[in-house]
C-alpha positions as CSV (number, residue, x, y, z in Angstrom):
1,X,-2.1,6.8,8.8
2,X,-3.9,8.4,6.0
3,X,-8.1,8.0,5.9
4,X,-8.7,5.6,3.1
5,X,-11.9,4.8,1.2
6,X,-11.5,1.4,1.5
7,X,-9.5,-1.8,3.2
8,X,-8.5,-5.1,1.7
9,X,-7.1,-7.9,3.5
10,X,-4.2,-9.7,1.5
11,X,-5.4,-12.6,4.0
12,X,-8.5,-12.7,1.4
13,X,-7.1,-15.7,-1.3
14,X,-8.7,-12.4,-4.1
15,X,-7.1,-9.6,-2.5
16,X,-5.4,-8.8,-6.0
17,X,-7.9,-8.7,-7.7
18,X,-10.1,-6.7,-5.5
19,X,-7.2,-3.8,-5.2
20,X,-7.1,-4.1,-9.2
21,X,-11.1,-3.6,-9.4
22,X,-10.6,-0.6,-6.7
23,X,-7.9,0.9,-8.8
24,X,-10.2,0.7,-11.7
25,X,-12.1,3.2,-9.9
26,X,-9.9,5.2,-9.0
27,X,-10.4,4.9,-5.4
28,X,-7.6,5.3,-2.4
29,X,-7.2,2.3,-0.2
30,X,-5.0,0.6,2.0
31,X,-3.7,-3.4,2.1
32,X,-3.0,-4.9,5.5
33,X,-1.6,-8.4,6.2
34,X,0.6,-8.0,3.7
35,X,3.7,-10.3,3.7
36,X,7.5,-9.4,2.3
37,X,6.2,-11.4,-1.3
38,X,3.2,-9.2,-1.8
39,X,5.5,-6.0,-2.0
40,X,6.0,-7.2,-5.7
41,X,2.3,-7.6,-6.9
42,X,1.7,-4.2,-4.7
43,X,4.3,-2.2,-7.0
44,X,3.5,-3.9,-10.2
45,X,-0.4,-3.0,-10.0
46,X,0.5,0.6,-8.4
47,X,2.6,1.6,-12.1
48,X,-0.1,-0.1,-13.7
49,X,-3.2,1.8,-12.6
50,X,-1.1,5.2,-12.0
51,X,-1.1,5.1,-8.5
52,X,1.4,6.2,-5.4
53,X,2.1,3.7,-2.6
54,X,2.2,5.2,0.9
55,X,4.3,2.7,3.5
56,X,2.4,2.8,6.4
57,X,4.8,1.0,8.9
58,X,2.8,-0.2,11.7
59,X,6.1,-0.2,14.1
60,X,5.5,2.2,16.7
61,X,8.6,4.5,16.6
62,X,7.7,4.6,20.8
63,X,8.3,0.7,21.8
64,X,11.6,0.5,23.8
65,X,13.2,-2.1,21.7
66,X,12.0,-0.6,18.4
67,X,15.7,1.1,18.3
68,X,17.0,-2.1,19.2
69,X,15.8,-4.2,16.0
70,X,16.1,-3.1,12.4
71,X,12.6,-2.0,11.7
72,X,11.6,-4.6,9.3
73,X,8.5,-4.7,6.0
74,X,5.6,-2.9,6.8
75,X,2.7,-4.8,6.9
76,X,0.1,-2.0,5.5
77,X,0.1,-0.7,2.1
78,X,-1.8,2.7,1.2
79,X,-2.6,3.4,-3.0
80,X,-3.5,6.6,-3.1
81,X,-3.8,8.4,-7.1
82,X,-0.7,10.2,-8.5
83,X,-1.2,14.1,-9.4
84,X,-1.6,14.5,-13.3
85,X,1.9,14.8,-14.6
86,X,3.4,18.0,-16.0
87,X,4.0,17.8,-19.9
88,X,7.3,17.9,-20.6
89,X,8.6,21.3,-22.5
């Protein structure tokens, strides 16, 4: 899992609008307790702000029955800041 500046807890009833105040910044952070309905909000503000999301699955490729089951949503989320584009020629 990548070091992040920050952590927000989608637990937190203003989780959104904490990750859209820490995109303001322009600071890299990562969401936990995410559920499969957040993935939405978490993609819409990450195109907003110009940011890259970074699944972290928190599935440990280790567990004997990970194979088993079809590895489902992460719960973590990292935003980390896109490159500057290339202009196009």
């Amino acid at each position: 899992m990548k070091d992040y500046r920050e952590a927000l807890s989608a637990r937190n009833e203003h989780w959104k609008a904490e990750a859209r105040s820490l995109m303001k910044s322009g600071v890299e952070f990562v969401i936990v307790h995410l559920r499969t309905e957040d993935y939405r909000d978490c993609r819409a503000l990450a195109r907003e702000f110009g940011y890259s999301e970074c699944l972290e699955d928190d599935v440990s490729p280790s567990r004997p029955d990970s194979q088993s089951k079809p590895i489902g949503s992460p719960t973590r989320i990292g935003f980390v800041k896109r490159g500057l584009l290339k202009p196009n020629p």
